[in-house]
C-alpha positions as CSV (number, residue, x, y, z in Angstrom):
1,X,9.4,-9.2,62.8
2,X,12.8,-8.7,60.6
3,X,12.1,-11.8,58.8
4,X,7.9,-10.6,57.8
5,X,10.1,-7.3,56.9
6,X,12.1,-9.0,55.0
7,X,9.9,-11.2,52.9
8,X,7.5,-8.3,52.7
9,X,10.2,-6.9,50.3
10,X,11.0,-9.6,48.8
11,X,7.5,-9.8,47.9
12,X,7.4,-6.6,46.6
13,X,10.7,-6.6,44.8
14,X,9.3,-9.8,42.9
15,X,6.3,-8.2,42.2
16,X,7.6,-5.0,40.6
17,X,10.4,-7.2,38.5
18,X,7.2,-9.6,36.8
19,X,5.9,-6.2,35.1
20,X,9.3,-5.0,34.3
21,X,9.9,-8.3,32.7
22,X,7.2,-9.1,31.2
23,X,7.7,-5.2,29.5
24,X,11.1,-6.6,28.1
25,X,9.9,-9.5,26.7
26,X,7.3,-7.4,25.1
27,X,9.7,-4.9,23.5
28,X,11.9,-7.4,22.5
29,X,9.2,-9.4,20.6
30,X,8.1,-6.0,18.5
31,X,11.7,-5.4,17.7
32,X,12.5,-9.1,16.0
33,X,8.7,-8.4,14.2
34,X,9.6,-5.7,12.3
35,X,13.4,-6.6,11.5
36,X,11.6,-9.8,10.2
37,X,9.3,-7.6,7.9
38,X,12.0,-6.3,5.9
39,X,14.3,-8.7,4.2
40,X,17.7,-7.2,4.0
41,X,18.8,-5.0,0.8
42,X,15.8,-6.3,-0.8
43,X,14.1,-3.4,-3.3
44,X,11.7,-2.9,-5.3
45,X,14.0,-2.1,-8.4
46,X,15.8,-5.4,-7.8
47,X,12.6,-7.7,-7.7
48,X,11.3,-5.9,-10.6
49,X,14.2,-7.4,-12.6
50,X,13.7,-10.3,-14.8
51,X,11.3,-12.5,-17.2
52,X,7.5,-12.3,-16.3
53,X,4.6,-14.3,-18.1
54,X,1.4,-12.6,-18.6
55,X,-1.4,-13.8,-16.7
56,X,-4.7,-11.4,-16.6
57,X,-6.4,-8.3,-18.4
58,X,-8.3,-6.3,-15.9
59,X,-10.3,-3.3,-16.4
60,X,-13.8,-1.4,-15.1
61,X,-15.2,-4.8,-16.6
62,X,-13.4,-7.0,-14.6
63,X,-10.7,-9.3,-15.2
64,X,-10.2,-12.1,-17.9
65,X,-7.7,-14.4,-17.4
66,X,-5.0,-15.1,-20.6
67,X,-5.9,-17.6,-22.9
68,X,-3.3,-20.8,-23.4
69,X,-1.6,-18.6,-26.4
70,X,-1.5,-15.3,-24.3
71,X,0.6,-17.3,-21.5
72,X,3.4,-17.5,-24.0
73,X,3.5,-13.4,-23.8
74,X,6.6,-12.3,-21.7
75,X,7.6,-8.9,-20.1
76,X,11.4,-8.7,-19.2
77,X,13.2,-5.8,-17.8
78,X,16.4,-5.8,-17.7
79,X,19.2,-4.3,-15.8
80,X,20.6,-1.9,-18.2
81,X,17.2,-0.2,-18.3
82,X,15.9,-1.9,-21.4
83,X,13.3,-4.4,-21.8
84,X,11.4,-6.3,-24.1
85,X,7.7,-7.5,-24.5
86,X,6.6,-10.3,-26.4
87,X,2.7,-10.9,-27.7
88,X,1.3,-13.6,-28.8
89,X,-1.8,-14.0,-30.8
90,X,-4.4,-16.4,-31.7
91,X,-7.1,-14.9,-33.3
92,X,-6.1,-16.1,-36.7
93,X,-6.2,-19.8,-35.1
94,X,-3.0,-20.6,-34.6
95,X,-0.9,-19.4,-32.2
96,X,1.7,-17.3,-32.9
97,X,4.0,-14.4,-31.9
98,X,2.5,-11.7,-33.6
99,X,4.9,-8.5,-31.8
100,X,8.4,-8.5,-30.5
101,X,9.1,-5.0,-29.0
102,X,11.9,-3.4,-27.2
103,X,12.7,-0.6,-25.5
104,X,13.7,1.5,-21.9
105,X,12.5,1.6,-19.2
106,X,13.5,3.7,-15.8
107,X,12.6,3.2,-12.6
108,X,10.8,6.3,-10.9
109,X,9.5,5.0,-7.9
110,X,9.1,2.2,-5.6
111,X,5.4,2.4,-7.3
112,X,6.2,3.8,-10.9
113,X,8.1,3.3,-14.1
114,X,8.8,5.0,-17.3
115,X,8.3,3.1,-20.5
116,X,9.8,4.1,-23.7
117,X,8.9,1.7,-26.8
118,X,10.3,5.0,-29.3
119,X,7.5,5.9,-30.7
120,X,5.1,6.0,-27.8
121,X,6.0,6.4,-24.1
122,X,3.9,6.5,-20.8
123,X,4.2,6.0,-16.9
124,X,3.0,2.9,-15.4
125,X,2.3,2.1,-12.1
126,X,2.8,-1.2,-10.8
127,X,3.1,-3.3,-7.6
128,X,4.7,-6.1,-6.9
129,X,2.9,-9.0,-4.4
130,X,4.6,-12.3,-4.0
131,X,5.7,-13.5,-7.2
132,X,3.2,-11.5,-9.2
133,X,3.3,-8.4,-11.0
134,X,0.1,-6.0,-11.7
135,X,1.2,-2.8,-14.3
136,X,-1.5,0.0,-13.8
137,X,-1.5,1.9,-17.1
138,X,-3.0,4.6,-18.8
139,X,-2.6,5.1,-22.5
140,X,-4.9,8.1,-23.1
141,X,-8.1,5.7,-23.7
142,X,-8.7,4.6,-19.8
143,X,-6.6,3.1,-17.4
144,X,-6.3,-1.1,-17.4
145,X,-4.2,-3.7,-16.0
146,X,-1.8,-6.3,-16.6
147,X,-1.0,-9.0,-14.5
148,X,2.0,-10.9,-14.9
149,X,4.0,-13.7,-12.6
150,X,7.4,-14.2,-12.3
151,X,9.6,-17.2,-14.1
């Protein structure tokens, strides 16, 4: 009789530790997950940094992929909160560089920026997905976007 006591609660101890367990293992599992999502002192600001090739034009009428001379364009921001933008052109048949502009930019968001070429200045929003870069902007005549990928 002691010993059917015994393994009785043995039985029920084990049987009460396999939910508690399994619980753990559970918990655990969420926790790496989302320390995993997040890659450490990675921001937005950061990864906006640097030299980006323009890829795509896309509007309400969908989007048109740059020609071989509009892959030369290049957006680069740079740390000190200027950047520059290069466009390239070849309407006239050959291609060329027909505007090489500067100016500031400031980060306002993990979604928006301020661009200052001087004369004209607007916000832009933009995201960031992999190694691509897609501007949202809105210069008074209808909002567009650009779509550039990293170098």
């Amino acid at each position: 009789m002691v010993v059917l006591e015994h393994l009785n609660t043995t039985i029920m101890f084990k049987r009460l530790l396999l939910p508690i367990f399994a619980l753990s293992l559970f918990l655990v599992a969420c926790e790496a997950e989302e320390t995993e999502a997040t890659p450490e002192g990675e921001n937005t600001e950061v990864t906006l940094l640097g030299v980006w090739n323009y890829r795509a034009y896309i509007d309400n009428d969908g989007e048109e992929l740059a020609t071989d001379c509009e892959r030369n364009q290049i957006l680069e921001f740079l740390q000190d909160g200027t950047f520059r933008f290069t466009y390239y052109d070849d309407t006239s048949g050959a291609c060329q560089m027909d505007q090489d502009a500067t100016g500031n930019w400031e980060y306002v968001s993990d979604t928006s920026i301020e661009l200052d070429y001087g004369v004209d200045s607007y916000t832009a929003s933009f995201s960031i997905n992999g190694d691509l870069l897609t501007l949202t902007i809105d210069e008074g005549e209808g909002e567009y976007q650009e779509r550039y990928q990293k170098l």
